[in-house]
VOGURO-144084 format. One line per 2 residues: number of its first residue (from 0); their letters; for each residue y, x, z of C-alpha. Coordinates in pm, 1 decimal. Each point is the difference from the previous one (the first is absolute). Layout:
BEGIN
NUM) a) Y/X/Z | ...
***
This chain:
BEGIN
0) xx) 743.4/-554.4/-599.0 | -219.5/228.7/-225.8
2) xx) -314.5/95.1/100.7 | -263.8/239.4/-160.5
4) xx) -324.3/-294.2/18.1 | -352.9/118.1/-12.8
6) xx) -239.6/-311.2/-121.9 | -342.1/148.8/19.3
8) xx) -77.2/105.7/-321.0 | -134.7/302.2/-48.8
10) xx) 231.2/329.2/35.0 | 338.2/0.6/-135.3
12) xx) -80.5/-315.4/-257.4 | 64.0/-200.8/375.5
14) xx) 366.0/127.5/70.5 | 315.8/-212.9/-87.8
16) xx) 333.6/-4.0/66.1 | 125.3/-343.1/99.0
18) xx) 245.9/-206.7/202.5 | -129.7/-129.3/343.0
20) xx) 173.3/-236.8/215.6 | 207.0/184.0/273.5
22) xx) -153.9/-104.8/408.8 | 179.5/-5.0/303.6
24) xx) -160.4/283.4/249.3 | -210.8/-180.5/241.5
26) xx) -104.1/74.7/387.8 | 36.6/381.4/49.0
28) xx) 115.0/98.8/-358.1 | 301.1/66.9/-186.7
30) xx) 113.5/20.6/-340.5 | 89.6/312.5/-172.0
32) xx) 192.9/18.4/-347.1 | -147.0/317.3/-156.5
34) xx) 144.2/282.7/-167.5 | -309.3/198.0/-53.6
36) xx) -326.3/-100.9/-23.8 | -361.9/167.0/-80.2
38) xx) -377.6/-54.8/-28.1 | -217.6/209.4/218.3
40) xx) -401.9/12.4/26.7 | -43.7/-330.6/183.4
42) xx) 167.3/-172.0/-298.5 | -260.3/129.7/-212.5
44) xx) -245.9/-58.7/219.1 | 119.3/-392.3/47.9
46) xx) 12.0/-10.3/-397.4 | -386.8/145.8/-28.2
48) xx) -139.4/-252.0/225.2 | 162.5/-279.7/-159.4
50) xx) -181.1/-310.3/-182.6 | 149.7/-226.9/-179.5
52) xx) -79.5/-267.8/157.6 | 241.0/178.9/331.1
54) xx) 366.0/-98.2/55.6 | 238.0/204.7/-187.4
56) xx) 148.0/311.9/193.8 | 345.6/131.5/6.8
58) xx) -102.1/383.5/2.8 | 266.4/268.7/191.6
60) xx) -110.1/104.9/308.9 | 319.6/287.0/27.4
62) xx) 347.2/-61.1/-43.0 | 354.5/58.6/176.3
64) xx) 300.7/-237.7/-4.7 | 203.5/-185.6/195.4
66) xx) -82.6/-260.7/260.2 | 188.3/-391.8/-148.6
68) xx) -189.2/-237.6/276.4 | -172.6/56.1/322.4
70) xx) -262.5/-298.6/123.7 | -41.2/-143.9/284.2
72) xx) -174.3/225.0/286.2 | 101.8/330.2/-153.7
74) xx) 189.0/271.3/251.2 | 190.0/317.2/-77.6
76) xx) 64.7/-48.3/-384.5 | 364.9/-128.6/-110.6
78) xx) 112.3/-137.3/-343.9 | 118.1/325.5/-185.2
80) xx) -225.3/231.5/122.1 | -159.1/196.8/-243.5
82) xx) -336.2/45.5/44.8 | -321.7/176.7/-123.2
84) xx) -318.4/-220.8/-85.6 | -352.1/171.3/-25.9
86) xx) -354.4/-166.3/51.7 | -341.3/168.2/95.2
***
């Protein structure tokens, strides 16, 4: 999949766009294939307090799509629902 990757340099110099493996959803997650994605304020503030020495980030806290896989533990979401993602 393609990712937008932030590597801890400073500002935009640290954004990429690359191809990351795809994961399996884990305990209590699922896997959404996105149609629409966006940065919000906690992206930038994840790529301001940065260093390079960090693991990369995949930045895109906001998105909507359609649900693919549902892990283990989950309740009450189906493959093919569509569904909105947003983090605070």
């Amino acid at each position: 999949m393609k990712a937008v990757i932030h590597n801890g340099k400073a500002g935009l110099q640290g954004l990429s766009l690359q191809d990351v493996p795809s994961q399996k959803p884990g305990y209590g997650e699922v896997k959404v294939k996105l149609k629409s994605a966006g940065l919000n304020h906690r992206d930038l503030f994840l790529m301001n307090n940065k260093s390079e020495r960090d693991p990369y980030v995949i930045l895109g806290s906001d998105g909507a799509g359609i649900i693919e896989e549902v892990g283990e533990g989950v309740k009450n979401a189906a493959v093919q629902t569509e569904v909105i993602i947003f983090r605070h």
